[in-house]
N, C-alpha and C positions, 0 to 999 in steps of 0.2 A: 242294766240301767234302772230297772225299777226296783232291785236292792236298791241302789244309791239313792235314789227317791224316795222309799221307805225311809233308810236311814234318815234321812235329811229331815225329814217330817216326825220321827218318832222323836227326835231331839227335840223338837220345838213345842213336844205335845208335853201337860202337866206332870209332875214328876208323882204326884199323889191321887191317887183314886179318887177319893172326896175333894179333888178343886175342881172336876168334870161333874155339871151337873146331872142329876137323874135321869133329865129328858133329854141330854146328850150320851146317854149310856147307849152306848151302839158295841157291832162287830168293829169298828176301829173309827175311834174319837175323833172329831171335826174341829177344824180352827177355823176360823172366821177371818178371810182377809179380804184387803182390797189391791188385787194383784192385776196389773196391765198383762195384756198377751197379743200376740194374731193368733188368727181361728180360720180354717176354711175347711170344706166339706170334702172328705176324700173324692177325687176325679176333676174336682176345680181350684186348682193347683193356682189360677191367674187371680182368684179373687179371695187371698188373703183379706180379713178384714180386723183392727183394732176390737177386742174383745174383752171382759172383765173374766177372772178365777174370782169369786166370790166364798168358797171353802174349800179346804183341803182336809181330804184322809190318807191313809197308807196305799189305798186302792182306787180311789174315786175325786173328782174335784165338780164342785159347782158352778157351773158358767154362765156368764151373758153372754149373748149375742145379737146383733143384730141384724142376724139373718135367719131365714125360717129354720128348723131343724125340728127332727121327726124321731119316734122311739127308732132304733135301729141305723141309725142314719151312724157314720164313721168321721168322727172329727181328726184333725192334726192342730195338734198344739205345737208355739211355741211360747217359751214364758222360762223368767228367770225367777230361782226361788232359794232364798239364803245363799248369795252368790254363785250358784252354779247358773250355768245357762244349758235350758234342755230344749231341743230343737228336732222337730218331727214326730212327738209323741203321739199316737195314735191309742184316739180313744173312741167308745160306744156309747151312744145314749141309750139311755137307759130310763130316762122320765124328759118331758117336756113339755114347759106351759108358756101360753101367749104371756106378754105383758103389757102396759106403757108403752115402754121405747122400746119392745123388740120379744125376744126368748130367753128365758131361763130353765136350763135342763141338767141334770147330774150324768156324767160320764164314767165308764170304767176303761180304765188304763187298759190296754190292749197289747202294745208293742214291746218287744226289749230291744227293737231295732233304731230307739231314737237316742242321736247323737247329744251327749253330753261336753261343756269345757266346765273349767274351775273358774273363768272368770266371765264379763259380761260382754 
């Protein structure tokens, strides 16, 4: 599953070095989206909650939340991205800060055990 989630993502990413700027030059390039999801904490299975993907890399995505979340803490995504639908993606936080309306913290992909379909 997270081939096909690479894949998916490396498609969408610039096809030329110089249209990715400087201060986006990383280990794998980030897109900037505004993608709807549910989000719950591994073991609270009953409190899915509507969530924002804020970036996407090969390996990692940027989320909102609003609910608390901690370095370490174990998220489950689900979230549809360039028509696929991926459902139970277990991920790691890995940074997290308060905000406004809730948390913003960056994840690494964890699982190859989350169910993918080809459509929504």
């Amino acid at each position: 599953m997270l081939k096909t989630l690479a894949n998916m993502i490396s498609s969408a990413l610039p096809k030329q070095a110089s249209a990715v700027s400087v201060a986006e030059r990383r280990r794998s390039p980030r897109i900037d989206v505004q993608l709807g999801c549910e989000a719950y904490l591994r073991g609270h299975e009953q409190m899915v909650v509507r969530s924002q993907i804020r970036n996407v890399t090969i390996a990692a995505i940027g989320i909102e939340t609003p609910f608390p979340v901690r370095i370490g803490d174990e998220l489950i995504v689900n979230f549809s991205l360039l028509g696929t639908r991926v459902d139970g993606m277990s991920a790691r936080v890995i940074w997290a800060i308060k905000t406004q309306t809730g948390y913003r913290c960056g994840v690494t992909f964890e699982s190859q055990g989350a169910e993918s379909t080809g459509g929504k």
